[in-house]
N, C-alpha and C positions, 0 to 999 in steps of 0.2 A: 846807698842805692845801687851802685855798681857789682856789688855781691848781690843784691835779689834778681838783679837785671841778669846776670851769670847764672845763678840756679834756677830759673823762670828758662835759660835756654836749654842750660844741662836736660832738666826733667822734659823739655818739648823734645828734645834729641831721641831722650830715651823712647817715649811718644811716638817719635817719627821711626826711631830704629826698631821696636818693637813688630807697626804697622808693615813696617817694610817687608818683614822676617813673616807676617801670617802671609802677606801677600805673592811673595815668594813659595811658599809653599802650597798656597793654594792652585798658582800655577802651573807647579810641579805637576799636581794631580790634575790638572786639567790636560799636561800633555801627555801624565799619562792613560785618561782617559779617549784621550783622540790619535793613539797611538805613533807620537811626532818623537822622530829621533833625535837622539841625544844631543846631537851636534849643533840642531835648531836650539833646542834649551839651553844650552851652553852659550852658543854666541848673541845671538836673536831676544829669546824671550829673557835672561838671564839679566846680559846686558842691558836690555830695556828696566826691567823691572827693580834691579840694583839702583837705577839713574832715578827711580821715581824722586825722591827726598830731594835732589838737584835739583829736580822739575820742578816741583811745587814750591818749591825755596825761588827757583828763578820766576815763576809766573806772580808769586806774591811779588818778588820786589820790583817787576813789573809794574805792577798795578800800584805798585806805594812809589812809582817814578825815583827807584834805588837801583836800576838795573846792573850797577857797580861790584854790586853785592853776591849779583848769579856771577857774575865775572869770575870774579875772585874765588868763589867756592868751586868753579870748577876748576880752575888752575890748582887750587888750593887740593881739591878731593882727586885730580888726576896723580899730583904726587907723589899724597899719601895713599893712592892705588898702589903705583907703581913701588915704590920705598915701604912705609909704615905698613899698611896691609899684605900685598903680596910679601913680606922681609917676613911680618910674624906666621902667617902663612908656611912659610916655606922651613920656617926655625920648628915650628911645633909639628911638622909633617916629616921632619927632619931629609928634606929634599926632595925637588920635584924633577921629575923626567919628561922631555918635549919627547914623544911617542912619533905626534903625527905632523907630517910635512906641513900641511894643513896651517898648522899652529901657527909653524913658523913663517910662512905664507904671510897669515894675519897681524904676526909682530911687524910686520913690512909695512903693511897697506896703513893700519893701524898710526903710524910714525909720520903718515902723509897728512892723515887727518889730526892728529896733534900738531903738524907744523902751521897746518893753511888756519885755525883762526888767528893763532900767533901776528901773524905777517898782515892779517886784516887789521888787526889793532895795534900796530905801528905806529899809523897817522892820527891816531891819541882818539878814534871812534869808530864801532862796532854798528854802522847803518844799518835802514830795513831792508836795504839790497846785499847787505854782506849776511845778511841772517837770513832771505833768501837763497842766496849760495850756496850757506852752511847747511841748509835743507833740502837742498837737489844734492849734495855730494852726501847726504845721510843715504837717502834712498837710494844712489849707485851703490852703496857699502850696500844694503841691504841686500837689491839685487848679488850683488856679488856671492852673498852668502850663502843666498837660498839654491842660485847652482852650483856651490861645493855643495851642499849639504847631501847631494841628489850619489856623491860621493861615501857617504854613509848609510849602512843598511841597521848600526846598531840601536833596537827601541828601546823605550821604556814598557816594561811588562802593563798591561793593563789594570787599571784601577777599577773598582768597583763603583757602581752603577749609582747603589742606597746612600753615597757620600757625596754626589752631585749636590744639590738643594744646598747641603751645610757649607761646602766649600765656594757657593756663590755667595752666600751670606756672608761668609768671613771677608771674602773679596769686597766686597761692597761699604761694609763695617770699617774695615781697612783703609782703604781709600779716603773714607771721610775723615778719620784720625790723622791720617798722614797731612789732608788737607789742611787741618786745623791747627796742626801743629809745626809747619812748615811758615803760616801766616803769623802764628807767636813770634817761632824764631826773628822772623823780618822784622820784627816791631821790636822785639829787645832790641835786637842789635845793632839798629839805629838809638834807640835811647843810650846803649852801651858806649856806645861810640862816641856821642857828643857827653856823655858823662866823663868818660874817662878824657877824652879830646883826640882820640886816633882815628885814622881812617877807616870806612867802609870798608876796604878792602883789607887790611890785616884782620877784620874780624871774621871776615867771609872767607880769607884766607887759610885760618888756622881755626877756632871754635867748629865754629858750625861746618869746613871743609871735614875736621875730624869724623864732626857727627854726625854727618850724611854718607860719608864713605863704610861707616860700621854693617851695613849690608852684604857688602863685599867680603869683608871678614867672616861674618860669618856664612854667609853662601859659603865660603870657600873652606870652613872647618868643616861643615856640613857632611861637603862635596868628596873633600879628603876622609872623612869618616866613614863613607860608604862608597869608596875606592872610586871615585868617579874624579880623579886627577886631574884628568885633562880639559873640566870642565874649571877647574878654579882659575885655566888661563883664559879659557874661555869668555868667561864670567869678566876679570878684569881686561881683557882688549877690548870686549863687548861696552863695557862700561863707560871706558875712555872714549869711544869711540862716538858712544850715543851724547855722553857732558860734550863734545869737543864740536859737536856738529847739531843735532836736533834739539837739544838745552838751549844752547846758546842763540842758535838759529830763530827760536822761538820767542825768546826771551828779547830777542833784538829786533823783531818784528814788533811786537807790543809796544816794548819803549827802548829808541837808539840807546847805545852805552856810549858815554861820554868818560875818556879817560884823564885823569887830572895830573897825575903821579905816572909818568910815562917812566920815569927810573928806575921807580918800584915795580911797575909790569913790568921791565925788561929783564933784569935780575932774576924776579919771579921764570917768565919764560926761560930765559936761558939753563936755569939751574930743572925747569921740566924735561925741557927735549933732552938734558944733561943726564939726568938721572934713565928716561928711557933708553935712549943711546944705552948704557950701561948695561940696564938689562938685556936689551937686545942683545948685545956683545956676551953675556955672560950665556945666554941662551941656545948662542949660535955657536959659541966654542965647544960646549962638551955634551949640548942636546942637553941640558939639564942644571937646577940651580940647588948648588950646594947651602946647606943647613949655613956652613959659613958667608957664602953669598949673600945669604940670609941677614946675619946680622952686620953686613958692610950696609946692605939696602937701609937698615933701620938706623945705622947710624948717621948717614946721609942724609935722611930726616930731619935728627934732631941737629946737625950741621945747618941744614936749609931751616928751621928756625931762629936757632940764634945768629946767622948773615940776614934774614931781612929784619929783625931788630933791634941792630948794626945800622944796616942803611935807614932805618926807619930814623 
């Protein structure tokens, strides 16, 4: 049963990464319909709309009183932002260049909001007042963004009028997929879990962290494909940014997270901010991450796999 429980997630993932990928692009065209700079879709609406699969993954397991499970996928999907997606990102773009001050601004601010849920889930639970918190300190991010953005004057060229209608419907269409398939995922992988006998948390950790981060990747091939670089950092501080505070903040408002395995969060944590730290350092020494940088990120990864399989 363990294997159907597995491809019943695989195929929801794909499901959810497929949904993610129309609704991303429908976006696109919405800002380029309402003529909203680049820097907005990049950090804003990018980050928002990459996070949806968190989202929905953390409101189901809300509502299935597993709130352990959003936990973990985002610790799990900040990671593999940071390391596994940004690492192959950067190997197939063969290097990327921080251009704008900007950026580097937001790898800062960025490192604050990956630290503060950290240090709330410490004392082994994630209240509806620390998911509170985590929702007032989204919306200063927010603020914050939207006055650099007033910093950039470059748009997106305007989209056509006759594609409105279609791109609400895919939007729409989209959404409900994601929903449905976000609700699967939580239900396997609580079956999964007690099938095999491991925790919530390695499953949300790594499976479904994978599967929900795949957004990211591809926004950010996309992004590189049509030379728009500096949105692929965008895209992933955005990201982090939103799992780290508005996810979780939400997710803990619904139903407390109760931590059981306080060693295994810690490990987990430390080896995140560990791996950020990294990037930051590598970003801030030469303005830029080398295709080899690239593959230290991605081996990092598979490092921070098999160390919590180890302590598991």
């Amino acid at each position: 049963m363990a294997f159907i429980y597995i491809i019943i997630i695989v195929i929801a993932c794909v499901i959810l990464v497929k949904s993610a990928h129309w609704i991303i692009k429908s976006l696109i065209y919405f800002a380029q319909y309402l003529h909203i700079p680049e820097f907005v879709v990049a950090f804003i609406l990018a980050g928002l709309v990459t996070s949806l699969p968190e989202f929905f993954v953390g409101i189901s397991a809300a509502i299935t009183k597993t709130p352990i499970l959003s936990l973990s996928n985002i610790f799990g999907s900040n990671i593999a932002n940071v390391t596994l997606i940004l690492g192959l990102t950067v190997i197939l773009t063969r290097g990327l260049t921080l251009k704008s001050k900007t950026i580097q601004r937001n790898i800062f601010y960025t490192s604050f909001l990956l630290i503060y849920p950290i240090l709330l889930t410490l004392d082994g639970v994630l209240s509806r007042v620390d998911g509170l918190g985590l929702l007032v300190l989204f919306t200063l991010y927010i603020l914050i963004l939207f006055h650099q953005s007033q910093d950039f004057t470059k748009k997106f060229e305007r989209a056509l009028r006759k594609n409105l209608i279609k791109n609400l419907i895919i939007f729409v269409i989209s959404i409900t997929f994601l929903l449905t398939s976000s609700h699967i995922i939580v239900l396997m992988s609580k079956l999964l879990a007690m099938e095999l006998n491991i925790s919530l948390f390695l499953v949300g950790l790594f499976l479904i962290a994978i599967g929900t981060s795949l957004p990211e990747l591809i926004f950010g091939i996309e992004a590189a494909q049509k030379k728009h670089k500096d949105m692929i950092f965008g895209n992933i501080l955005g990201s982090i940014a939103v799992n780290s505070t508005a996810v979780l903040g939400i997710t803990a408002i619904i139903c407390p997270i109760t931590i059981n395995d306080i060693g295994l969060l810690i490990t987990t944590a430390i080896f995140m901010f560990g791996v950020y730290l990294l990037f930051a350092f590598f970003s801030y020494s030469k303005r830029k991450l080398s295709w080899q940088e690239g593959f230290i990120l991605l081996f990092l990864y598979v490092a921070f796999i098999i160390i919590q399989f180890l302590v598991k």
